[in-house]
C-alpha positions as a Markdown table, in Angstrom:
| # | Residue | x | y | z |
|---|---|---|---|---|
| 1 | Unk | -2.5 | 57.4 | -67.7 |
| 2 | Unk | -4.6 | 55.4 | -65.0 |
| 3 | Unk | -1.0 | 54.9 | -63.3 |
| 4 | Unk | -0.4 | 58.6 | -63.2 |
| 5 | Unk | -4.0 | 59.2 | -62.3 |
| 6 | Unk | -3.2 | 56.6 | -59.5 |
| 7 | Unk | 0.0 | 58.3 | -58.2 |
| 8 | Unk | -1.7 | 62.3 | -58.0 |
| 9 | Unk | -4.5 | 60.5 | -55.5 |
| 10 | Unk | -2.4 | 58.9 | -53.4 |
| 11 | Unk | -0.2 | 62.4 | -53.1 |
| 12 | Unk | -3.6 | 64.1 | -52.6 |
| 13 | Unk | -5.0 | 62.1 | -50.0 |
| 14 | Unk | -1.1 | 61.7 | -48.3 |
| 15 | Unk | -1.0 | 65.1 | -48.4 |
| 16 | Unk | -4.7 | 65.7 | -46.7 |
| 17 | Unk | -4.2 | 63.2 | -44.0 |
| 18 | Unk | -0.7 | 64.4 | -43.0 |
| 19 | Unk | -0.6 | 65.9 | -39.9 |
| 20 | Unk | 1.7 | 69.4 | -39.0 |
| 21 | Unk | 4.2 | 68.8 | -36.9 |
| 22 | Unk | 3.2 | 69.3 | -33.8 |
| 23 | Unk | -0.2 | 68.8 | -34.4 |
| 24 | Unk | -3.4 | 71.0 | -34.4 |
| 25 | Unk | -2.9 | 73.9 | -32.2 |
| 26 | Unk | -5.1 | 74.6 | -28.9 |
| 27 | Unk | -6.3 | 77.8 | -27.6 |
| 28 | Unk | -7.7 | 75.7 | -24.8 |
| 29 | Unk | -7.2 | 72.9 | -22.5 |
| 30 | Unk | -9.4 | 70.9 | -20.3 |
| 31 | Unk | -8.2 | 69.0 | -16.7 |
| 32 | Unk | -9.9 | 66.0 | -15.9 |
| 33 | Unk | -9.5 | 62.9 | -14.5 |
| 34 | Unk | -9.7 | 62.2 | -10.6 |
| 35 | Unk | -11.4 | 65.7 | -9.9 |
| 36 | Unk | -14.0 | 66.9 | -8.3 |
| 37 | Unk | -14.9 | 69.3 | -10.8 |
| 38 | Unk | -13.7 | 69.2 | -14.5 |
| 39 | Unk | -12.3 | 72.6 | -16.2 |
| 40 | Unk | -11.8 | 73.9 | -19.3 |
| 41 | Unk | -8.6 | 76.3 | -19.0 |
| 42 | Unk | -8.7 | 79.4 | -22.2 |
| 43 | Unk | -6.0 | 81.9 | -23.6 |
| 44 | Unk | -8.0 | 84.1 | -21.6 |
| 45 | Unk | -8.2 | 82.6 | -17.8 |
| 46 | Unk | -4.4 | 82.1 | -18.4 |
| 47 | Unk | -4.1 | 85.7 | -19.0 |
| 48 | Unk | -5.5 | 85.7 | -15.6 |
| 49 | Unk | -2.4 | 84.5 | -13.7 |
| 50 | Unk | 1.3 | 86.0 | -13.3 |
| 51 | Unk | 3.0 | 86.1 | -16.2 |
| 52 | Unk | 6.8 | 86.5 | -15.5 |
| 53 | Unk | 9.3 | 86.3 | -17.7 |
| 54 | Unk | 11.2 | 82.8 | -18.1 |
| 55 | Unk | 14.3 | 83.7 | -20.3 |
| 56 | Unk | 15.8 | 81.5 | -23.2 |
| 57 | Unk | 15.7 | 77.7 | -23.4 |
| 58 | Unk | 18.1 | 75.8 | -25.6 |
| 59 | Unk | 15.9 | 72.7 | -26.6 |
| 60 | Unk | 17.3 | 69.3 | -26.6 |
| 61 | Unk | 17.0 | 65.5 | -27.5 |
| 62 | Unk | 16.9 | 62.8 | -25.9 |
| 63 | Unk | 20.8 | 62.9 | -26.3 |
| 64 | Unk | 21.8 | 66.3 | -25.6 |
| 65 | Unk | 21.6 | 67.7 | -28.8 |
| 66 | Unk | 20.3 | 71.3 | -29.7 |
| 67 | Unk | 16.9 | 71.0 | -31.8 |
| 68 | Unk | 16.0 | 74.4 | -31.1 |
| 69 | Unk | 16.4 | 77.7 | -29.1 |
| 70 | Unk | 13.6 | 79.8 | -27.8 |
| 71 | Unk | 14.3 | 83.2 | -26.7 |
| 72 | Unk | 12.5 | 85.8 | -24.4 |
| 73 | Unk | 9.5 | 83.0 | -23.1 |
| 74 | Unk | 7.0 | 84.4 | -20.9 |
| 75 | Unk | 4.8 | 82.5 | -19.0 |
| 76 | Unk | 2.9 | 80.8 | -16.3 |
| 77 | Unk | 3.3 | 78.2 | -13.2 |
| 78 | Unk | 1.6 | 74.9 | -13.8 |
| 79 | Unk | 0.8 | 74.1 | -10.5 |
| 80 | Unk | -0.5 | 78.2 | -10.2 |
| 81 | Unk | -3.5 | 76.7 | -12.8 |
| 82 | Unk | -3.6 | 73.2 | -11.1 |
| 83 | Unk | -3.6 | 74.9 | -7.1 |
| 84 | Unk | -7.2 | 75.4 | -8.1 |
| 85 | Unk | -8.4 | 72.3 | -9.1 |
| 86 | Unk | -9.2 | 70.2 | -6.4 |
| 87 | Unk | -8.5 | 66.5 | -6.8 |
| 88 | Unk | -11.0 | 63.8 | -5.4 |
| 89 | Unk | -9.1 | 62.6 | -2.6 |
| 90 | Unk | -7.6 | 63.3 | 0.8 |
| 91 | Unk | -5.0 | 65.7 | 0.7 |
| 92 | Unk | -2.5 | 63.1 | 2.8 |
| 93 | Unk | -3.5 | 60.9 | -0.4 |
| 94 | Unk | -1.9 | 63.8 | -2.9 |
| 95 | Unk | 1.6 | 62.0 | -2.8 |
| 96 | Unk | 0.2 | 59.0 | -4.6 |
| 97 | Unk | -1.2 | 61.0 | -7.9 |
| 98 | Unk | 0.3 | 62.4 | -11.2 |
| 99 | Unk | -0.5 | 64.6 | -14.1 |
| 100 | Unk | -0.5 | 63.3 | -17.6 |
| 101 | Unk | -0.1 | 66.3 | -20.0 |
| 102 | Unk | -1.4 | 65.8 | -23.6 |
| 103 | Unk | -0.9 | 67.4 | -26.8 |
| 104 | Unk | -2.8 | 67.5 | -30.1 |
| 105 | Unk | -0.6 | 65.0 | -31.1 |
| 106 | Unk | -0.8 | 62.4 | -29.0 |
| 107 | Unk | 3.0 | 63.5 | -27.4 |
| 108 | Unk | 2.6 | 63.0 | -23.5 |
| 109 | Unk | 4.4 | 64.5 | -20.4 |
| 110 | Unk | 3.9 | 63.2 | -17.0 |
| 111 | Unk | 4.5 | 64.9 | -13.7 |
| 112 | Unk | 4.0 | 63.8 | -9.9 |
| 113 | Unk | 2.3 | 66.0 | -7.8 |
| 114 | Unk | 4.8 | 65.7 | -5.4 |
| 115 | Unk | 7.1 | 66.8 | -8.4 |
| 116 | Unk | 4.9 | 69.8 | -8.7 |
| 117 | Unk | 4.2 | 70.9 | -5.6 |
| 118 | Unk | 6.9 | 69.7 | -3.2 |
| 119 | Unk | 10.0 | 70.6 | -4.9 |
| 120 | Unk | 11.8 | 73.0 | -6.8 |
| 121 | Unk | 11.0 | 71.5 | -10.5 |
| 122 | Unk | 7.2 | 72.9 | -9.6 |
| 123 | Unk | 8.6 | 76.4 | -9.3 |
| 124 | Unk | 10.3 | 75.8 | -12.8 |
| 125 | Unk | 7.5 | 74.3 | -14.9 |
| 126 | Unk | 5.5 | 76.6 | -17.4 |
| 127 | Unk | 2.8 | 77.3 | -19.7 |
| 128 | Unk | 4.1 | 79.6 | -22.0 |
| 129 | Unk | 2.3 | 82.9 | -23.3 |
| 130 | Unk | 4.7 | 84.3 | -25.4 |
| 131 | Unk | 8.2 | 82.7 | -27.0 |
| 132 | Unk | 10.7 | 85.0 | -29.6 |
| 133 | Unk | 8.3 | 87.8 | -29.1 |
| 134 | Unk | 5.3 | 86.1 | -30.3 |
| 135 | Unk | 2.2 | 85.7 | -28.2 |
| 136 | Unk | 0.9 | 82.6 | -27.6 |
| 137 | Unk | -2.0 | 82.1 | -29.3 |
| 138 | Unk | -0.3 | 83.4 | -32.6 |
| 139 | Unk | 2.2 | 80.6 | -32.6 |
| 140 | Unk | 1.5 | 77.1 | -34.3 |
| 141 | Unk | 2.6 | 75.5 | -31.5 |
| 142 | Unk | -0.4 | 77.4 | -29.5 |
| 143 | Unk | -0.5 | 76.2 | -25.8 |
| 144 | Unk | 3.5 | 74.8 | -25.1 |
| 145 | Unk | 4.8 | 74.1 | -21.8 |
| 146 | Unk | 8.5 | 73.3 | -20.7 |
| 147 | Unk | 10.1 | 72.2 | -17.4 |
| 148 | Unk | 13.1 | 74.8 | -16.8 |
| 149 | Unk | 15.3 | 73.0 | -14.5 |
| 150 | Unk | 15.2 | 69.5 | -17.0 |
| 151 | Unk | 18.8 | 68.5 | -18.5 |
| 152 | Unk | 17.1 | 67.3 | -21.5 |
| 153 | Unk | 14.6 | 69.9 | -22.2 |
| 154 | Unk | 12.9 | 68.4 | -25.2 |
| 155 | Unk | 11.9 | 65.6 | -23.6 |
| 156 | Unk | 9.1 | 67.7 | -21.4 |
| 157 | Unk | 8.7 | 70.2 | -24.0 |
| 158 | Unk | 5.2 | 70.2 | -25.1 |
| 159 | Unk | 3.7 | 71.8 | -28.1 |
| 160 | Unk | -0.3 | 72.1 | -28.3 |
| 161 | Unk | -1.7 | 71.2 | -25.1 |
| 162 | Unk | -4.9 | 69.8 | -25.3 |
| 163 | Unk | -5.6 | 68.3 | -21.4 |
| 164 | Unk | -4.4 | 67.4 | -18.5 |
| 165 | Unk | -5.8 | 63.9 | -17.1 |
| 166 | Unk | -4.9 | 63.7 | -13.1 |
| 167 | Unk | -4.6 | 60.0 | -12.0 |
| 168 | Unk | -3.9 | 57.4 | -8.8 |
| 169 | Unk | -0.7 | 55.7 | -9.1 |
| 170 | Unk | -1.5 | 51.9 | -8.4 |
């Protein structure tokens, strides 16, 4: 009896500390780092800026292969949201810094700025607002954003967004 009494709490307390798959979802995000002035980004300032539509992304692995596909995204440009943060350095300085983008999880994407703003990935980098007909903040995955023009699309496809930290490269 104590061994089966034994085996339902460790299923109880696996089950309670197991985490979704992506994590716990966002309806925010905040940017930080080397700014002048932190910001919390909502469902609602996004609804602020352009939405356009994206079109279908087959999502990949590291090797090539499909994990998923997404269909009819909509969504908005990273560097539209990031335009209006000012970093805390001389803009002939910009060239040296880089965007860490975090989910719930822990998952992290990196971008330059240069990347961003001085090529045509920047033009092809979103935060989505709506994926298979489903708005974002009704999606588990909440706050996702994916780089368009990547060969292997998982690899910057990120689910949950919870901040973006803005750093020097040493």
């Amino acid at each position: 009896m104590k061994k089966f009494a034994l085996l339902l709490f460790f299923l109880y307390t696996g089950s309670v500390f197991a985490q979704d798959k992506y994590g716990t979802a966002t309806h925010q995000f905040a940017i930080s780092g080397k700014v002048k002035n932190p910001s919390v980004i909502t469902m609602d300032s996004l609804a602020k800026y352009p939405m356009v539509p994206i079109g279908d992304i087959a999502v990949t692995d590291h090797t090539g292969a499909l994990k998923h596909k997404d269909t009819a995204l909509k969504g908005v440009l990273l560097k539209d949201i990031l335009s209006h943060t000012m970093i805390d350095a001389a803009p002939h300085l910009f060239s040296g810094y880089y965007f860490t983008c975090v989910g719930s999880d822990g998952y992290k994407v990196v971008y330059s700025w240069n990347e961003l703003f001085n090529t045509e990935i920047g033009d092809h980098v979103y935060i989505i607002m709506e994926k298979n007909g489903v708005k974002a903040d009704q999606l588990p995955e909440s706050i996702q954003m994916c780089s368009m023009l990547d060969q292997k699309t998982g690899r910057r496809y990120l689910h949950n967004l919870d901040r973006i930290v803005i750093s020097e490269a040493n």
